[in-house]
Backbone and ligand atoms as CSV (ligand in chain L), in Angstrom:
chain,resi,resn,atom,element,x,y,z
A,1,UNK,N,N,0.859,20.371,-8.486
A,1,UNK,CA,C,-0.567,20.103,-8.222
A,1,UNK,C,C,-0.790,19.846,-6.733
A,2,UNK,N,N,-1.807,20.630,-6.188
A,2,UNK,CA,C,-2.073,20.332,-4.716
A,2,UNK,C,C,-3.077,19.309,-4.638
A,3,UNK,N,N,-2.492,17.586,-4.673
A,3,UNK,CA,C,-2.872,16.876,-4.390
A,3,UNK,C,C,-3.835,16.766,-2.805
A,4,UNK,N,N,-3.131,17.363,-2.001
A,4,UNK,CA,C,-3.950,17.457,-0.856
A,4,UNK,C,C,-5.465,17.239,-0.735
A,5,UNK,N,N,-5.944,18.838,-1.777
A,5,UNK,CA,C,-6.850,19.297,-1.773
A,5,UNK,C,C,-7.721,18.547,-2.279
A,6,UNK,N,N,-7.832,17.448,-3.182
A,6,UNK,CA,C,-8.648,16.405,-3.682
A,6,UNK,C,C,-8.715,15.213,-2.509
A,7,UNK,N,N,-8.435,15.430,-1.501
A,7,UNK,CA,C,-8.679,14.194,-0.445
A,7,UNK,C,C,-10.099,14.817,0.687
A,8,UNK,N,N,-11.120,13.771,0.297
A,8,UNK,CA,C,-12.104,14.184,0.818
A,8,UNK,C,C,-11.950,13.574,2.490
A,9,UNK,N,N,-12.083,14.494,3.630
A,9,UNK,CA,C,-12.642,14.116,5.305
A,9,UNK,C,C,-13.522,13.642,4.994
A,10,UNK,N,N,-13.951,12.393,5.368
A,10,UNK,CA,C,-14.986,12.167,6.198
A,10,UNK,C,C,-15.199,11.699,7.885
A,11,UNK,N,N,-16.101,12.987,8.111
A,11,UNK,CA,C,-15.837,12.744,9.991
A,11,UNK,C,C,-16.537,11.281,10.282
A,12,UNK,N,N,-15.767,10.703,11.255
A,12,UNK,CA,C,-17.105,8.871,12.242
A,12,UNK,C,C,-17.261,8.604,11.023
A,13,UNK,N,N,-16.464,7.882,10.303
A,13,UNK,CA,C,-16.228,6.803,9.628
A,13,UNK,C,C,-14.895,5.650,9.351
A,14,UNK,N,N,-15.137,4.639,9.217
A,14,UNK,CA,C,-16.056,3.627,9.761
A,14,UNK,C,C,-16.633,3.846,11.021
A,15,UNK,N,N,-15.724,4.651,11.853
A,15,UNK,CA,C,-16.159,4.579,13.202
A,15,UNK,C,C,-16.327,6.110,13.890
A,16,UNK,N,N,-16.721,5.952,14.724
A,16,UNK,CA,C,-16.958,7.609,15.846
A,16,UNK,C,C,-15.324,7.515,15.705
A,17,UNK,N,N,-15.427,9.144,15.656
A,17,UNK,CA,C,-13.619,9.366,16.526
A,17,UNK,C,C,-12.719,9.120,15.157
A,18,UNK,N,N,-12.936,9.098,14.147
A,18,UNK,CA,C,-12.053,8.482,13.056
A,18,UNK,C,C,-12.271,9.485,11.763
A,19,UNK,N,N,-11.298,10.159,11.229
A,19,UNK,CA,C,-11.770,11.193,10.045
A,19,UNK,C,C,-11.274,10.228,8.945
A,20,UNK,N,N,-12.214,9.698,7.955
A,20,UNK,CA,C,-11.743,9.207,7.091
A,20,UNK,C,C,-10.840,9.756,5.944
A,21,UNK,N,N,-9.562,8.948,5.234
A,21,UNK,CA,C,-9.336,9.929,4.040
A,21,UNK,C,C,-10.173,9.416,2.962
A,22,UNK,N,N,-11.078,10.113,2.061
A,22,UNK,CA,C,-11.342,9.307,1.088
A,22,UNK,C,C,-10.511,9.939,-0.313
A,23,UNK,N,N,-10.047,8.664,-0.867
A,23,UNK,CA,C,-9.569,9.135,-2.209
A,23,UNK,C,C,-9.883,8.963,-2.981
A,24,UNK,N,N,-11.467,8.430,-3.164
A,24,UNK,CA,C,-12.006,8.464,-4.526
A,24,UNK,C,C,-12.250,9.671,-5.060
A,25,UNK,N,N,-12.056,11.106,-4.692
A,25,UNK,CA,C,-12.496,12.256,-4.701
A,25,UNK,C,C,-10.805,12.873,-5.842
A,26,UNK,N,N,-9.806,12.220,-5.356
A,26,UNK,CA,C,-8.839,12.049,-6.435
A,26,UNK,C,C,-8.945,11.606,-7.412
A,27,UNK,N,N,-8.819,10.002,-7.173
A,27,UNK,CA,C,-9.632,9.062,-8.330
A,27,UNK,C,C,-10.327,9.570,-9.288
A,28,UNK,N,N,-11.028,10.037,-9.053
A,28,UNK,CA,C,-12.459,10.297,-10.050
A,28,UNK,C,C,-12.003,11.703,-11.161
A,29,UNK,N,N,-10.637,12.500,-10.337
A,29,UNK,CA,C,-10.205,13.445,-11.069
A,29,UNK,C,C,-9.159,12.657,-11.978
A,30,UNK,N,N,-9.335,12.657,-13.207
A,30,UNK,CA,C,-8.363,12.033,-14.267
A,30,UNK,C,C,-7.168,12.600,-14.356
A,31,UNK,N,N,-6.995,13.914,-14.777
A,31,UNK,CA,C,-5.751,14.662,-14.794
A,31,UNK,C,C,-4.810,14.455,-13.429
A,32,UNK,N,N,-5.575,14.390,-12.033
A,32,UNK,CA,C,-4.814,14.016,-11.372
A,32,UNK,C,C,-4.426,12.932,-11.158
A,33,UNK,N,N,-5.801,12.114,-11.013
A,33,UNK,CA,C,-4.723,10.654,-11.135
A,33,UNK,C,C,-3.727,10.067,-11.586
A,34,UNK,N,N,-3.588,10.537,-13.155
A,34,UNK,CA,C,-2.754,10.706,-13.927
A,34,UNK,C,C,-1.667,10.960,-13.114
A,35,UNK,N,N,-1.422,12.350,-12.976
A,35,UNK,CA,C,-0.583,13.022,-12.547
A,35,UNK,C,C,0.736,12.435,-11.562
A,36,UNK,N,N,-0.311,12.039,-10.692
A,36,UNK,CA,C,0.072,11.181,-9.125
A,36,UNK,C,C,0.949,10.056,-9.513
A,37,UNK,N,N,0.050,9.455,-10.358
A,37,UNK,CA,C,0.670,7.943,-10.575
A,37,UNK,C,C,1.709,7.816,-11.474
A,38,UNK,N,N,2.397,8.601,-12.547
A,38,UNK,CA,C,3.531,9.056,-13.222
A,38,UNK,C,C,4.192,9.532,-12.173
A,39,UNK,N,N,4.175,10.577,-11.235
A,39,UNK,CA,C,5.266,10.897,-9.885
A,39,UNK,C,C,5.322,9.651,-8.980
A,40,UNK,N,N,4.292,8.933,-8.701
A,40,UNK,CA,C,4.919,7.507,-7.976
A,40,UNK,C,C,5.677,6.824,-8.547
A,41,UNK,N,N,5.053,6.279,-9.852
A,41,UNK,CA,C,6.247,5.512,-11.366
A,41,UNK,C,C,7.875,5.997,-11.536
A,42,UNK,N,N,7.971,7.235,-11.441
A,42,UNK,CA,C,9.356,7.173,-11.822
A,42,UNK,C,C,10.168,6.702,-11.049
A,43,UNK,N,N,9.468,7.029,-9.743
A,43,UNK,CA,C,10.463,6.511,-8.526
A,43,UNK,C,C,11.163,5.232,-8.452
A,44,UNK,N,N,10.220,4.540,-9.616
A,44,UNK,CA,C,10.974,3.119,-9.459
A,44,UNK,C,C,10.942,2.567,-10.603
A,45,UNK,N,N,11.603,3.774,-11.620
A,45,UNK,CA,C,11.625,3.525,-12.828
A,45,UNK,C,C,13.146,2.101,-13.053
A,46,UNK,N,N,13.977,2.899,-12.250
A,46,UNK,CA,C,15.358,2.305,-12.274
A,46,UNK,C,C,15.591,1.245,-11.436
A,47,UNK,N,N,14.476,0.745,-10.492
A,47,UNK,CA,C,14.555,-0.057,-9.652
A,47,UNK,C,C,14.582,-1.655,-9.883
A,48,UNK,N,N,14.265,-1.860,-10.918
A,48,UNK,CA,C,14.365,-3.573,-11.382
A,48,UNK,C,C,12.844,-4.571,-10.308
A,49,UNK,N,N,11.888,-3.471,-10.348
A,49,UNK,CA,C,10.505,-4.018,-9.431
A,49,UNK,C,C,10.604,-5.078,-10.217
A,50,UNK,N,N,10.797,-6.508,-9.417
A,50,UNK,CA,C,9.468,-7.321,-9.664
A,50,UNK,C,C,8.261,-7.724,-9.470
A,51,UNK,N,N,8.000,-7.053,-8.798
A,51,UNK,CA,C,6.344,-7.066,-8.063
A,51,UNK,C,C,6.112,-6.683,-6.988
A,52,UNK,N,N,4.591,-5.889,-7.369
A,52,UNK,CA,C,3.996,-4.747,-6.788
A,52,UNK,C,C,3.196,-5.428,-5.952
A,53,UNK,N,N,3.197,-5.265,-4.711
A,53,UNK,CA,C,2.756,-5.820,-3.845
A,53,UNK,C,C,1.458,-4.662,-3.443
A,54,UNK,N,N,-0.209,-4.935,-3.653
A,54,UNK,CA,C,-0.689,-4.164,-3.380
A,54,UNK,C,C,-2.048,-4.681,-2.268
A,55,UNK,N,N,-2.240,-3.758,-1.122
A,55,UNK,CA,C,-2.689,-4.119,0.175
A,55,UNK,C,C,-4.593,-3.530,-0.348
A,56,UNK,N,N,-5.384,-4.948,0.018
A,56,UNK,CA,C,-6.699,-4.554,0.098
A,56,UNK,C,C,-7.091,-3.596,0.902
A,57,UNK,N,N,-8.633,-2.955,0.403
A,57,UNK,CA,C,-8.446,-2.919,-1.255
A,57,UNK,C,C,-8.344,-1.668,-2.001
A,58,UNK,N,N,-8.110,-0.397,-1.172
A,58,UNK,CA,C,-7.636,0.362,-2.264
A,58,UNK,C,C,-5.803,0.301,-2.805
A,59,UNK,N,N,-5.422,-0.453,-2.022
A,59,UNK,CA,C,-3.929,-0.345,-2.720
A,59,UNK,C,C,-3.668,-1.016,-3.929
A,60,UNK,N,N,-4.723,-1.848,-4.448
A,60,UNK,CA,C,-5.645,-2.660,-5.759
A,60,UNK,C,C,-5.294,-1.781,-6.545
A,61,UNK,N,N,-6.301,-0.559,-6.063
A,61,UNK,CA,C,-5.966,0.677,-7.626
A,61,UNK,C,C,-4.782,1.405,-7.971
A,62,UNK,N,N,-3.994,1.434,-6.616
A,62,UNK,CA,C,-2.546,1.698,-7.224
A,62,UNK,C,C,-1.806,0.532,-7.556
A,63,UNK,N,N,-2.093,-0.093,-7.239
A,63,UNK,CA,C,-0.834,-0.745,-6.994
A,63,UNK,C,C,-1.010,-1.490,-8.969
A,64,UNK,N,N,-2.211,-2.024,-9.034
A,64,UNK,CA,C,-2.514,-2.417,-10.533
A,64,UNK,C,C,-1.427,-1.037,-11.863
A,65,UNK,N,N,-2.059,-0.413,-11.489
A,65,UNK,CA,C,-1.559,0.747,-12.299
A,65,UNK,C,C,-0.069,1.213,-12.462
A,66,UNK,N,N,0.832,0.985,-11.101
A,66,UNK,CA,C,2.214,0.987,-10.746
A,66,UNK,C,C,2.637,-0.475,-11.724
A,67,UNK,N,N,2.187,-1.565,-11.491
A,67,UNK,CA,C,2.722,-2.718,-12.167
A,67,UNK,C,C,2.469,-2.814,-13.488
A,68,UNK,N,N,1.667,-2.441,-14.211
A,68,UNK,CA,C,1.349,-1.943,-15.493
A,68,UNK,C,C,2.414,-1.200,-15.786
A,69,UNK,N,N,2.710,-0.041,-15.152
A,69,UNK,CA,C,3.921,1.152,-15.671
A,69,UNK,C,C,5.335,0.720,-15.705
A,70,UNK,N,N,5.719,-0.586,-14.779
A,70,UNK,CA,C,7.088,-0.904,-14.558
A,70,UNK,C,C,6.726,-1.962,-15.140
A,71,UNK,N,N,6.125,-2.538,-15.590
A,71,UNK,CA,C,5.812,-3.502,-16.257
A,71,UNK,C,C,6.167,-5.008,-15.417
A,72,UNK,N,N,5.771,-4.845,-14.314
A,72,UNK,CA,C,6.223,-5.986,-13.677
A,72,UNK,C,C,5.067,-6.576,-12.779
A,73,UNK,N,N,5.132,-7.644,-12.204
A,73,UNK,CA,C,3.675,-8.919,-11.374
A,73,UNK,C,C,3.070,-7.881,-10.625
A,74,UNK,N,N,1.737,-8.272,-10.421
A,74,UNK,CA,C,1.006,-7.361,-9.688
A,74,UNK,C,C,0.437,-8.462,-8.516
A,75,UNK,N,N,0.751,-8.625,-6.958
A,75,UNK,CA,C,0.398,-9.649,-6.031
A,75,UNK,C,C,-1.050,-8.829,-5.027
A,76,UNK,N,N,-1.795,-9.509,-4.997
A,76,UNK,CA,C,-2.497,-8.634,-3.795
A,76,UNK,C,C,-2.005,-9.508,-2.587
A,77,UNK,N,N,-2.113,-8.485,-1.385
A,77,UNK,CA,C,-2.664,-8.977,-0.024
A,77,UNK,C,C,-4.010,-8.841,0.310
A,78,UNK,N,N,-4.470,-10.337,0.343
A,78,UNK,CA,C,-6.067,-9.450,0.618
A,78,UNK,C,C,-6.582,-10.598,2.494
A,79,UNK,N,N,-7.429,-10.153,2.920
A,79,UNK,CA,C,-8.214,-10.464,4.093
A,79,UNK,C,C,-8.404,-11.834,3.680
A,80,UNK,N,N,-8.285,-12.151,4.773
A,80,UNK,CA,C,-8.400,-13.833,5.233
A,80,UNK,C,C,-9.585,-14.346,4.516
A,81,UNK,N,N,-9.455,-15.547,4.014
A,81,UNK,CA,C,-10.161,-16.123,2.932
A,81,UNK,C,C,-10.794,-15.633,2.029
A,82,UNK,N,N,-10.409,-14.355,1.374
A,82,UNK,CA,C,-10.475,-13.967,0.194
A,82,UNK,C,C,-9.437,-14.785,-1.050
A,83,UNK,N,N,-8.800,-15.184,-0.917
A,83,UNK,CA,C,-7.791,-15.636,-1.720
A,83,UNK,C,C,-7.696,-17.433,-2.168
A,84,UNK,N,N,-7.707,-17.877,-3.168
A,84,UNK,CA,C,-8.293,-19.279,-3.642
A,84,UNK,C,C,-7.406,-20.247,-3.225
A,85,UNK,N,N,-6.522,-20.092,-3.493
A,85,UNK,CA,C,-5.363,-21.198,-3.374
A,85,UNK,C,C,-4.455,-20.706,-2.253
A,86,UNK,N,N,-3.098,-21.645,-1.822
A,86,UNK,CA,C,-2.436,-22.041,-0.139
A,86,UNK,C,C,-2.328,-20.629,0.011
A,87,UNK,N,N,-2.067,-19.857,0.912
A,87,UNK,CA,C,-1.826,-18.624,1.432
A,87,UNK,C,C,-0.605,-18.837,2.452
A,88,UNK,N,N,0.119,-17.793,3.011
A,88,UNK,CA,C,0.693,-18.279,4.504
A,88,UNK,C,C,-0.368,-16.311,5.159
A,89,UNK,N,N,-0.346,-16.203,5.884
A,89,UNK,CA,C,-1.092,-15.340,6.838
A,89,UNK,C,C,0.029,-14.649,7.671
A,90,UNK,N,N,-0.565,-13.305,8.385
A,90,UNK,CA,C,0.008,-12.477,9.399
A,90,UNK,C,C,-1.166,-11.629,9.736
A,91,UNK,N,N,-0.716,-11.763,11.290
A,91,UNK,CA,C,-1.879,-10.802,11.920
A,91,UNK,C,C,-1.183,-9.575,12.481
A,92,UNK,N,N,-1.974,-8.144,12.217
A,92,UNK,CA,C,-2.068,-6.937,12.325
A,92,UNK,C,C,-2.587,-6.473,13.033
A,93,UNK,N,N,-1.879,-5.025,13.801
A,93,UNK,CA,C,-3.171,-4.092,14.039
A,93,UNK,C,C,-3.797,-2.802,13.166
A,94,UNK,N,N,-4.966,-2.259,13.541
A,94,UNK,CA,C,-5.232,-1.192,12.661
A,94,UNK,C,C,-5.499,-0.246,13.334
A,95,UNK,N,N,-5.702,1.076,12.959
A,95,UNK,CA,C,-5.662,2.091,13.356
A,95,UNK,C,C,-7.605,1.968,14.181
A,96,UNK,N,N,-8.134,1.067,13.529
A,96,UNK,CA,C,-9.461,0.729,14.062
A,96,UNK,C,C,-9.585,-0.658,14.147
A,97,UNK,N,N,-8.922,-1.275,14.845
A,97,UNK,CA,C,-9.135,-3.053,15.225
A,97,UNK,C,C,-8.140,-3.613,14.488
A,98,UNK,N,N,-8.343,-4.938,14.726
A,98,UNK,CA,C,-6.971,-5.923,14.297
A,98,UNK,C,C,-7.669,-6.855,13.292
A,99,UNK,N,N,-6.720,-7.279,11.841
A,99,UNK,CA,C,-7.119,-7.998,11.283
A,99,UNK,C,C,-6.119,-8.563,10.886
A,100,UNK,N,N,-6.197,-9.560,9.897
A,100,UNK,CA,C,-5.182,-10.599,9.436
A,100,UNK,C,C,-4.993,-10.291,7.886
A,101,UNK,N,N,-3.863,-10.350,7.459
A,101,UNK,CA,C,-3.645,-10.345,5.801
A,101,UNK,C,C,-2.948,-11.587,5.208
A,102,UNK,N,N,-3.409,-11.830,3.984
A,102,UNK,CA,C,-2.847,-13.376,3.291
A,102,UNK,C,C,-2.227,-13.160,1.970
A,103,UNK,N,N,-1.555,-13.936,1.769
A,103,UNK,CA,C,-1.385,-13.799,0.184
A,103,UNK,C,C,-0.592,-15.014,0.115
A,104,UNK,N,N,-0.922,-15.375,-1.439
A,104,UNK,CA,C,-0.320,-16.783,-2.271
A,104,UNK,C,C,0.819,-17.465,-1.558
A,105,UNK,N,N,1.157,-18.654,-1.065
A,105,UNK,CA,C,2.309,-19.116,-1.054
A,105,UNK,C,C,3.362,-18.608,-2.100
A,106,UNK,N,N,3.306,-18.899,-3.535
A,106,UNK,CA,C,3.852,-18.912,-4.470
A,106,UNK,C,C,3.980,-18.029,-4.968
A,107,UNK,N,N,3.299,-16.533,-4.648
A,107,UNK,CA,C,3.160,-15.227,-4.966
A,107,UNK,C,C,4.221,-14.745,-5.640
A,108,UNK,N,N,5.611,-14.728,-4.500
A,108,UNK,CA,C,7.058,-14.313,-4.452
A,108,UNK,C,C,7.976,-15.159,-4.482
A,109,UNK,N,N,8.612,-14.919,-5.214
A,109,UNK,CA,C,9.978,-15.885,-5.366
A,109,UNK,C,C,11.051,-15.673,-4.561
A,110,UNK,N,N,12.011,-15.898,-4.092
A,110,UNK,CA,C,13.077,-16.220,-3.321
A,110,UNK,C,C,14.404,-14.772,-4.312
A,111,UNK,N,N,14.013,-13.132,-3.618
A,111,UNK,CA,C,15.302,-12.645,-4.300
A,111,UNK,C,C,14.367,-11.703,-5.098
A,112,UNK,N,N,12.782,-12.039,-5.332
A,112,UNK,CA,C,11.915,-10.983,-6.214
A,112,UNK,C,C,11.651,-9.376,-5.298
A,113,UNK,N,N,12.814,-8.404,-5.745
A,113,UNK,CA,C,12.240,-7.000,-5.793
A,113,UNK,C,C,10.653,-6.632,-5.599
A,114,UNK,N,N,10.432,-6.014,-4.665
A,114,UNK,CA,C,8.717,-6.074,-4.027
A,114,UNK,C,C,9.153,-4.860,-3.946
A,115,UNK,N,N,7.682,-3.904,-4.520
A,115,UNK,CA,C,7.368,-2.339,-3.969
A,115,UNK,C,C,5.395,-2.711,-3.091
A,116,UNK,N,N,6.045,-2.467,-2.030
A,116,UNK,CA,C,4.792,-2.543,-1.309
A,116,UNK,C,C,3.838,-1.409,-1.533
A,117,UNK,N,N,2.425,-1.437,-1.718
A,117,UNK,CA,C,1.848,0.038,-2.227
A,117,UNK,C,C,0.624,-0.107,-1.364
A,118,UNK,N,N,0.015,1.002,-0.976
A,118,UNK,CA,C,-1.516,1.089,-0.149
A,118,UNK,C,C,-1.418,2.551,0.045
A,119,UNK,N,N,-2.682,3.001,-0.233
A,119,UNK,CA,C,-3.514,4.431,-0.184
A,119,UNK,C,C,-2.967,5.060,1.086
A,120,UNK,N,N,-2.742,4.831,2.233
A,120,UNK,CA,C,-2.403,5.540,3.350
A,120,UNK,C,C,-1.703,4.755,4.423
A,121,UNK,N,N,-0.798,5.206,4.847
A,121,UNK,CA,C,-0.384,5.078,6.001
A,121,UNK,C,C,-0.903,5.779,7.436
A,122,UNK,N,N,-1.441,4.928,8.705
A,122,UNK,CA,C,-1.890,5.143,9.639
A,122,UNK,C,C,-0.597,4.607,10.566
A,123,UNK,N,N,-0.910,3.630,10.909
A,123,UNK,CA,C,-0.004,3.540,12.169
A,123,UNK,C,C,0.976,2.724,12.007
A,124,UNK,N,N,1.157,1.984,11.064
A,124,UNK,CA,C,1.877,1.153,9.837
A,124,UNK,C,C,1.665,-0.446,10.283
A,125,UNK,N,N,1.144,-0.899,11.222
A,125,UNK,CA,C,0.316,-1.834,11.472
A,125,UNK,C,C,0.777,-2.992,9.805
A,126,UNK,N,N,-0.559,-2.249,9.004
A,126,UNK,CA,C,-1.142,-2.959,8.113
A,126,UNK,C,C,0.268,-3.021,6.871
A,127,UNK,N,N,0.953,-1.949,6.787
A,127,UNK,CA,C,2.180,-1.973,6.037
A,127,UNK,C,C,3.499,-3.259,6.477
A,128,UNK,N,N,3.460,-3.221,7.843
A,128,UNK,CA,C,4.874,-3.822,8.473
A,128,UNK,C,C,4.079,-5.612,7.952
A,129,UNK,N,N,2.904,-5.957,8.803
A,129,UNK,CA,C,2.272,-7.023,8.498
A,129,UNK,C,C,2.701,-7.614,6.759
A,130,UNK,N,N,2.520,-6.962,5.658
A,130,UNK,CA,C,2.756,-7.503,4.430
A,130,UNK,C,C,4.137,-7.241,4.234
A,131,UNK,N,N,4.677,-6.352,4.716
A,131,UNK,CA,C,6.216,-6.429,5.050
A,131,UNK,C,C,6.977,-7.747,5.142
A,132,UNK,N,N,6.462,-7.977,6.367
A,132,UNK,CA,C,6.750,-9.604,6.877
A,132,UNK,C,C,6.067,-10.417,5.535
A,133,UNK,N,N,4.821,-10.690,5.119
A,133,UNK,CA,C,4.695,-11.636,4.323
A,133,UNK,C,C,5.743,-12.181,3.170
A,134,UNK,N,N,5.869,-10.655,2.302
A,134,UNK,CA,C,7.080,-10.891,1.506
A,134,UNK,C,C,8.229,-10.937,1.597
A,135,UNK,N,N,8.687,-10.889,3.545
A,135,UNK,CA,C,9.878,-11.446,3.737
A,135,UNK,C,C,10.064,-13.070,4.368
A,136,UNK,N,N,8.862,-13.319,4.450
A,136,UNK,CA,C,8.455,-14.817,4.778
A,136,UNK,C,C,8.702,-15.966,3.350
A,137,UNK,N,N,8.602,-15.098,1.934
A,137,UNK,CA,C,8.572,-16.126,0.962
A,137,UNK,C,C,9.688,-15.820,0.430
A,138,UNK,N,N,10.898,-14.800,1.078
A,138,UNK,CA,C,12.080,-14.744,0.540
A,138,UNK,C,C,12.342,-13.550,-0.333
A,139,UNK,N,N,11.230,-12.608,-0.443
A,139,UNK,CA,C,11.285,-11.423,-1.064
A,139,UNK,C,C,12.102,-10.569,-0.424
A,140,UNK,N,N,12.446,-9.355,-1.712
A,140,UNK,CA,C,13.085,-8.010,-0.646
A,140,UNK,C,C,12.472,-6.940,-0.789
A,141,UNK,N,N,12.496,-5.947,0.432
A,141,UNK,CA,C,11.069,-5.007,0.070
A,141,UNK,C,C,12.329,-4.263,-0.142
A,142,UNK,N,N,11.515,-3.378,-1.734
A,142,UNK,CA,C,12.392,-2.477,-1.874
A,142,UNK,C,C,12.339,-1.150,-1.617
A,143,UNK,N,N,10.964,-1.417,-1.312
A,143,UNK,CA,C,9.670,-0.290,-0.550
A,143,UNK,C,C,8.842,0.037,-0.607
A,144,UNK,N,N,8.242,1.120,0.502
A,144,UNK,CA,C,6.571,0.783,0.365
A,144,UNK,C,C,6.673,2.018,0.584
A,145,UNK,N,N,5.223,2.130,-0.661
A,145,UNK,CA,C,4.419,3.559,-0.938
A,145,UNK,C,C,2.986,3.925,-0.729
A,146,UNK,N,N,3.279,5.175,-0.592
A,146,UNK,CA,C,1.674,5.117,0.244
A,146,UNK,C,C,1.151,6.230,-0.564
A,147,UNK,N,N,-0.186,6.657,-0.759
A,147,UNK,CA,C,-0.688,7.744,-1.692
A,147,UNK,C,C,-0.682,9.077,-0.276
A,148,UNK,N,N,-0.832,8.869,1.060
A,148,UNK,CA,C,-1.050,9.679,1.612
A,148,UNK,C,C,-0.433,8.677,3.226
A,149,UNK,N,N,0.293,9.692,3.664
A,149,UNK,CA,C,0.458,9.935,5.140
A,149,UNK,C,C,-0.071,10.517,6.281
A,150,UNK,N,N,-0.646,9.624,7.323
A,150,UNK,CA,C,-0.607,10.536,8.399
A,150,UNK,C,C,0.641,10.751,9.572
A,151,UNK,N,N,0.957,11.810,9.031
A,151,UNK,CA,C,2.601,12.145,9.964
A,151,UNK,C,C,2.246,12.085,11.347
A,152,UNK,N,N,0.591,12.673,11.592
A,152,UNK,CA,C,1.027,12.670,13.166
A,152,UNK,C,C,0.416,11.401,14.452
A,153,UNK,N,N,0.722,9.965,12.951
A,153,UNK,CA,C,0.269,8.844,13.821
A,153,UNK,C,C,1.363,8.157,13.939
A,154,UNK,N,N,2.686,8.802,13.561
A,154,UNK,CA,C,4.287,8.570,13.572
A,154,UNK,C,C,4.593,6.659,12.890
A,155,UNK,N,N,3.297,6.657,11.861
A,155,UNK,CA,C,3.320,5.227,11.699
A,155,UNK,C,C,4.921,4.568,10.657
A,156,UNK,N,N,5.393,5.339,10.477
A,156,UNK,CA,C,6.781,5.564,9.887
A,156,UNK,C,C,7.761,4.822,10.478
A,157,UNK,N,N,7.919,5.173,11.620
A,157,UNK,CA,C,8.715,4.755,13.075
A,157,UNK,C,C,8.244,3.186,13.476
A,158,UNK,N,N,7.712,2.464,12.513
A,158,UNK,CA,C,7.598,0.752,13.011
A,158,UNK,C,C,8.112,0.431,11.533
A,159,UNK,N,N,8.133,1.490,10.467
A,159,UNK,CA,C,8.724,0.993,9.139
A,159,UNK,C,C,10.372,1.519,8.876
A,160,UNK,N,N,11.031,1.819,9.798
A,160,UNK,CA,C,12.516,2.314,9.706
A,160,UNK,C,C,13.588,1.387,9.287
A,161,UNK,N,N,12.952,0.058,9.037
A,161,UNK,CA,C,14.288,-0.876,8.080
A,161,UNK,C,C,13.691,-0.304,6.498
A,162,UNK,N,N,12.289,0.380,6.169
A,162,UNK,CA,C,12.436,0.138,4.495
A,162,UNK,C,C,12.316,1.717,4.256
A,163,UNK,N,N,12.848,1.624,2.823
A,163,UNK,CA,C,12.494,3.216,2.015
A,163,UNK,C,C,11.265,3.844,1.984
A,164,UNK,N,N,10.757,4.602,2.902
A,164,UNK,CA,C,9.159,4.751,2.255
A,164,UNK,C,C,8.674,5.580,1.407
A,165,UNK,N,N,7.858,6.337,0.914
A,165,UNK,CA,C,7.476,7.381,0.352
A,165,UNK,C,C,6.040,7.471,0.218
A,166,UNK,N,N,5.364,8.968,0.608
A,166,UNK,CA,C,4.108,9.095,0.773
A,166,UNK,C,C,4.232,10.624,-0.494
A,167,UNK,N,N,3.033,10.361,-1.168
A,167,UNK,CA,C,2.854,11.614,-1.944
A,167,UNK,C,C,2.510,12.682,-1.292
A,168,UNK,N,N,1.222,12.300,-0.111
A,168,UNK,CA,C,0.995,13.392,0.494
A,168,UNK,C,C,0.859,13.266,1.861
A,169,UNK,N,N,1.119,14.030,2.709
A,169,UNK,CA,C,1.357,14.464,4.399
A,169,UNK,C,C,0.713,14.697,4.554
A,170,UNK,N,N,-0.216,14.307,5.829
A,170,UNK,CA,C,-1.347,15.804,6.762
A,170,UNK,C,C,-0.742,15.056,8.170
L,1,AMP,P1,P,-2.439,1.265,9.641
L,1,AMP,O1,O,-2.186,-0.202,9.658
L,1,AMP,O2,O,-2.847,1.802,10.974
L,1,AMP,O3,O,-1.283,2.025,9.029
L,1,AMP,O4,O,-3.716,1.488,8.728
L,1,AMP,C1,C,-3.604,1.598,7.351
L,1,AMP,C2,C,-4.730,0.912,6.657
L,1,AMP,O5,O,-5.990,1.279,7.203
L,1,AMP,C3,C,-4.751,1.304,5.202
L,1,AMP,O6,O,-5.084,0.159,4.427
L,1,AMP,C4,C,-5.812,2.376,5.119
L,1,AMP,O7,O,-6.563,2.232,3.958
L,1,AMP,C5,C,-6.679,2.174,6.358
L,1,AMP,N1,N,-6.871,3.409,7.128
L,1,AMP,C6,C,-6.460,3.613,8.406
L,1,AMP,N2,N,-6.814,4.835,8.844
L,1,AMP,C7,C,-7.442,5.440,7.826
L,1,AMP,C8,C,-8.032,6.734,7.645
L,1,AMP,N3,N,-8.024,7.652,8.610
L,1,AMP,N4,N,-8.578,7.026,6.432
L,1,AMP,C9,C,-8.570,6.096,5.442
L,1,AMP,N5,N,-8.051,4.860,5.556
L,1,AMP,C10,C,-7.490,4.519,6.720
């Protein structure tokens, strides 16, 4: 299936100068979604995940769906004071400005298997940042997946200690 082809451009969004990927244009196709998310799943069929670490907020929709399939915790990272109870924090950059990501003190346990998940990789900024979180509470990343890559923002090359895998390249 040419996943590709279901990823909608959008040109100057959020900002001038910025082609968005949108993947609700996947999403919304069932058969593929399907599709996608059984080829991400197996990958870590054998892996002993304990939790899916998934980055606001579309890595929400994978990442929910990945932890459902391995049957294991589903943690978000989400933006600074989104989250109810103690957090510890890390600040990022993004491919469009700098922000901060949080998640639970208590999220991760000391030795808990983490598959980090989010819709795209840009400059890996926002990936390495929750990287660090779940190596701050003693987690091990066992790796992080992305629904789509951009190869030629070489954001790969700040993630070269973990396994990565992107379904799709541009
Ligand atoms: P980065 O930290 O630069 O790798 O940026 C990745 C994060 O920003 C992900 O959470 C993406 O959802 C979002 N992002 C960055 N660039 C784009 C883009 N061109 N299209 C869609 N999302 C993007």
């Amino acid at each position: 299936m040419e996943f590709e082809k279901l990823i909608r451009d959008v040109p100057d969004f959020p900002k001038q100068g910025i082609i968005f990927k949108d993947i609700t244009t996947l999403l919304q196709d069932g058969e593929a979604f399907h599709r996608a998310m059984n080829l991400i799943m197996k990958k870590y069929l054998d892996a002993a995940i304990d939790k899916v670490v998934g980055i606001e907020a579309r890595g929400f929709i994978l990442g929910g769906v990945l932890a459902y399939k391995l049957s294991c915790g589903f943690v978000p990272a989400r933006k600074p004071g989104k989250l109810p109870s103690r957090t510890i924090r890390e600040e990022y950059v993004l491919e469009y400005g700098s922000n901060v990501l949080e998640i639970h003190h208590d999220s991760i346990r000391k030795g808990d298997k983490v598959l980090i998940v989010d819709d795209l990789l840009a400059t890996g900024g926002t990936a390495l940042a929750t990287a660090k979180l779940v190596e701050k509470l003693g987690g091990e990343v066992v790796a992080i997946q992305f629904l789509i890559e951009l190869g030629f923002l070489h954001g790969r090359d700040k993630l070269l200690k973990y396994p990565l895998h992107s379904l799709i390249v541009f």
